[in-house]
C-alpha positions as CSV (number, residue, x, y, z in Angstrom):
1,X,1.4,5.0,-22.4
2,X,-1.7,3.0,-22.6
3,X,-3.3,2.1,-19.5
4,X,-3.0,-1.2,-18.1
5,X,-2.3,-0.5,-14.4
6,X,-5.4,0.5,-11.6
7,X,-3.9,2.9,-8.6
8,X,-5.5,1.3,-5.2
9,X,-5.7,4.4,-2.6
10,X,-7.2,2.8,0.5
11,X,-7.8,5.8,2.7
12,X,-9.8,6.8,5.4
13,X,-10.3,10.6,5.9
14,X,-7.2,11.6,4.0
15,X,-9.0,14.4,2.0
16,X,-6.4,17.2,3.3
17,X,-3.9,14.7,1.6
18,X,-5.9,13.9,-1.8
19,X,-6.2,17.5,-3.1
20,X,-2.5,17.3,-3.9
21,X,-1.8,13.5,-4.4
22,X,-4.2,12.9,-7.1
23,X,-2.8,15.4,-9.6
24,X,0.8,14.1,-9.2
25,X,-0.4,10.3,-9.9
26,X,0.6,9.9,-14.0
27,X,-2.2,10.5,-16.0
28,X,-2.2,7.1,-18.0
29,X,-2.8,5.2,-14.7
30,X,-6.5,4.6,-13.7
31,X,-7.2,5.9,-9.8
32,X,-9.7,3.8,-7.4
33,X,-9.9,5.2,-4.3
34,X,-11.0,3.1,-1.3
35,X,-13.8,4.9,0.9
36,X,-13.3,3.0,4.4
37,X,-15.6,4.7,6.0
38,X,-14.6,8.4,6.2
39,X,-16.3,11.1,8.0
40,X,-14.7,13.9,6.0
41,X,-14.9,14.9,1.9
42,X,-12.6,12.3,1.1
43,X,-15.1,10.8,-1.5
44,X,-16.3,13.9,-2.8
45,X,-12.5,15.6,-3.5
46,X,-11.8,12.3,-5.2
47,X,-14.4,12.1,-8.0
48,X,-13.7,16.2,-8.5
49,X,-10.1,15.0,-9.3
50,X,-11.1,12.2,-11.6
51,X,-10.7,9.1,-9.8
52,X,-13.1,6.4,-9.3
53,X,-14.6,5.8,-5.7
54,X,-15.2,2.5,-4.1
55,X,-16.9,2.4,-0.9
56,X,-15.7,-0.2,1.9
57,X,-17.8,-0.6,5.0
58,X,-16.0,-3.4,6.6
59,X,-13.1,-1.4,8.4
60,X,-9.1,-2.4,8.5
61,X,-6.6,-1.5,5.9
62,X,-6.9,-5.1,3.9
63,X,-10.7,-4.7,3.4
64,X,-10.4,-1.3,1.7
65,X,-7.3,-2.8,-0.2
66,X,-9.1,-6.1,-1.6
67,X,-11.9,-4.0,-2.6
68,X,-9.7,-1.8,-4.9
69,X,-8.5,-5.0,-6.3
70,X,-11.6,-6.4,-6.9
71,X,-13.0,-3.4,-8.5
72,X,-10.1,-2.9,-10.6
73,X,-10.5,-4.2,-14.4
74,X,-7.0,-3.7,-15.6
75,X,-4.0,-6.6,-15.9
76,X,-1.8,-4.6,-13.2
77,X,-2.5,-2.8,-9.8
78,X,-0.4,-0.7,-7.7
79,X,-1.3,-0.2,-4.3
80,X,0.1,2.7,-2.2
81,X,-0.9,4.9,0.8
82,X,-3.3,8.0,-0.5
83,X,-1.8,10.2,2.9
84,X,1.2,12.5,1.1
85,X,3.6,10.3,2.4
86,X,4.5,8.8,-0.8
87,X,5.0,9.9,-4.7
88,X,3.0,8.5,-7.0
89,X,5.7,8.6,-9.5
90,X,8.1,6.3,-7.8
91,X,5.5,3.9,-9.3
92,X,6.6,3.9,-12.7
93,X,9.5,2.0,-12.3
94,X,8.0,-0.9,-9.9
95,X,5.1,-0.8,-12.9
96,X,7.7,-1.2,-15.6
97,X,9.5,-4.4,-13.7
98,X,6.4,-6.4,-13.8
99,X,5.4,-5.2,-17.0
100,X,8.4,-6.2,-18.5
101,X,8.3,-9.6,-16.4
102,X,11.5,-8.7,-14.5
103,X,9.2,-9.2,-11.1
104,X,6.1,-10.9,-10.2
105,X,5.8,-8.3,-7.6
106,X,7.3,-4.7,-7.4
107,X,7.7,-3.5,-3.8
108,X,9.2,0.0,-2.6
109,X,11.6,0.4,0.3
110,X,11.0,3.6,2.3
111,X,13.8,6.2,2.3
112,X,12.8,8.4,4.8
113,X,13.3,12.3,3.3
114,X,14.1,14.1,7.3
115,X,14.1,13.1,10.7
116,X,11.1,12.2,12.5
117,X,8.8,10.9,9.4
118,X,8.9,7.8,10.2
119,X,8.5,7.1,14.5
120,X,11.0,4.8,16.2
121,X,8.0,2.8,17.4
122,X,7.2,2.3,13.9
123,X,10.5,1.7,12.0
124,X,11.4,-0.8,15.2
125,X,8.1,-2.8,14.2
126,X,8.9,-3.1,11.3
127,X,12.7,-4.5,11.4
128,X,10.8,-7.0,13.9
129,X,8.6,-8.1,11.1
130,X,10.6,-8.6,8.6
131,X,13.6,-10.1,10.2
132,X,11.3,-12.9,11.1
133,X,10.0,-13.3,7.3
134,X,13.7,-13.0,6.8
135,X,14.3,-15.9,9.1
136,X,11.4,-18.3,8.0
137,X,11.3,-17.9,4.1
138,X,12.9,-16.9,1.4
139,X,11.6,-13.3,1.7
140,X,14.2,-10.9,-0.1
141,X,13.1,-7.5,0.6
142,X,13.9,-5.0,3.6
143,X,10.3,-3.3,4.4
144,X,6.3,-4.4,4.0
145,X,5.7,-3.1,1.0
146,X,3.9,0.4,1.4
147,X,4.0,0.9,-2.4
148,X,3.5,-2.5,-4.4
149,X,2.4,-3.6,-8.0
150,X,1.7,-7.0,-9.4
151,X,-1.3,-8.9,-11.6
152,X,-4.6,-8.6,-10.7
153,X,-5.1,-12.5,-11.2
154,X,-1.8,-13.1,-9.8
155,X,-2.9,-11.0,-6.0
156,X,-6.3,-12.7,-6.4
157,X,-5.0,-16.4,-6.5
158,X,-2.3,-15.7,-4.0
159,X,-6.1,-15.7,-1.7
160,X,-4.4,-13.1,1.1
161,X,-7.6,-13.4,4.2
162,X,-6.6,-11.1,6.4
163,X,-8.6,-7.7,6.1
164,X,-6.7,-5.4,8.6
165,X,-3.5,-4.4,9.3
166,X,-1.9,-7.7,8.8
167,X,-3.2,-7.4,4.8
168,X,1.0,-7.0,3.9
169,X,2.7,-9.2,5.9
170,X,0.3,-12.3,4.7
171,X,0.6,-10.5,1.2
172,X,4.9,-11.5,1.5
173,X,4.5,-14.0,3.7
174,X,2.4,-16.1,0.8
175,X,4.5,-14.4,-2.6
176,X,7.5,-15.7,-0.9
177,X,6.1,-18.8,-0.4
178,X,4.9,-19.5,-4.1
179,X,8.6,-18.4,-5.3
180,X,7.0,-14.7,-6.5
181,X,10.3,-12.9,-7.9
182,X,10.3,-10.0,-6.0
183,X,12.0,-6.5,-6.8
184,X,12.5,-4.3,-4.0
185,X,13.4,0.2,-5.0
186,X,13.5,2.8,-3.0
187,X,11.3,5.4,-2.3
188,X,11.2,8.6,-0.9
189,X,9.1,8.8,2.4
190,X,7.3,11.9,2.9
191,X,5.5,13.7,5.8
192,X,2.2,12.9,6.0
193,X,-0.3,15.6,4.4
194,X,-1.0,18.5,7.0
195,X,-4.6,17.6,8.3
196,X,-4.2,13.8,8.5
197,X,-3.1,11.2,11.4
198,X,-1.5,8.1,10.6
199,X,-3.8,5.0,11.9
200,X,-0.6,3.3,12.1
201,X,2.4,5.2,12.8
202,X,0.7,8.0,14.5
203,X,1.3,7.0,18.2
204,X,2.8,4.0,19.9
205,X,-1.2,2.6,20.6
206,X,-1.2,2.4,16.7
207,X,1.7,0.9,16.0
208,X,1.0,-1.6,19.0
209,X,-2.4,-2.5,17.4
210,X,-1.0,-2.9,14.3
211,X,1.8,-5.6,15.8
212,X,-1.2,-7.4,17.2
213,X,-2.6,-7.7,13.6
214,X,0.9,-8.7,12.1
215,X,1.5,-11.3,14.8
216,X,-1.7,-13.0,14.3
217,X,-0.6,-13.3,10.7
218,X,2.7,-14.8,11.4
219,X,1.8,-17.2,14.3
């Protein structure tokens, strides 16, 4: 398949998890990953596995992500955690929706693969977040996209600001609102990568700051 679809991996010292998420990503997909400031070989395992490195100063979860974008020089993107929570392969399909103009925006729907991979403070956060959505637009999905593809030019005109962890919840908060056709499949949620802590999901203070960010997006 000929490439016309850039992988973002935002990470921040996820190189335990790189060293076996970068072989499993397709090989016709160009990689960027994100540098937001890790302290670990994040950058250095990446290039050694072929993908392109970006460095992002600014920290939050939306910087690193619009700087993928904007480095990206392909028509599509896919954007999806670099941690080993997620397969890179469960791509293909959301890839093939937009491609095919079935979707303006692919989005995957985690299906957690045992207990305890995704925290109650998390998965409680986010029925909070997108029952509201739910309730105020048109919004047609059932999670906050942690795997999504669309157009480059598309993302870029949609002109998401935030820069942290309220990056997805503007993201389907201003698709919905342009009347983006949407197409929502599952996919498998993983453990996270042995040596990595989620920034998010990793304890009930990340989670909390991470409702702060989606609340300030939704107020």
């Amino acid at each position: 398949m000929t490439t016309t679809c850039t992988l973002i991996l935002p990470c921040l010292n996820e190189a335990p998890a790189l060293r076996a998420v970068l072989p499993q990503v397709p090989t016709w997909l160009e990689v960027v990953v994100v540098d937001n400031g890790s302290t670990d070989d994040t950058a250095a395992i990446s290039r050694s596995l072929g993908a392109r490195v970006v460095h992002e100063q600014r920290p939050g979860y939306g910087a690193a992500v619009h700087a993928g974008i904007e480095a990206a020089t392909t028509d599509l993107v896919a954007v999806m955690d670099g941690d080993g929570s997620f397969d890179p392969s469960d791509l293909v399909p959301m890839i093939d929706d937009v491609a095919a103009g079935r979707a303006t925006m692919a989005v995957g729907r985690r299906r957690p693969t045992g207990r305890g991979v995704w925290p109650w403070h998390a998965r409680l956060g986010n029925r909070v977040v997108v029952a509201w959505l739910r309730l105020h637009s048109d919004f047609p999905v059932h999670d906050i996209a942690p795997m999504r593809v669309c157009r480059r030019d598309d993302l870029l005109a949609l002109g998401v600001e935030d820069r942290r962890f309220g990056y997805p919840v503007e993201l389907m908060q201003r698709a919905s609102r342009a009347g983006w056709r949407i197409t929502e499949r599952d996919v498998a949620y993983h453990p996270r990568a042995a040596g990595t802590r989620s920034k998010v999901s990793g304890s009930v203070r990340g989670t909390l700051r991470t409702a702060r960010d989606f609340l300030a997006v939704l107020a």
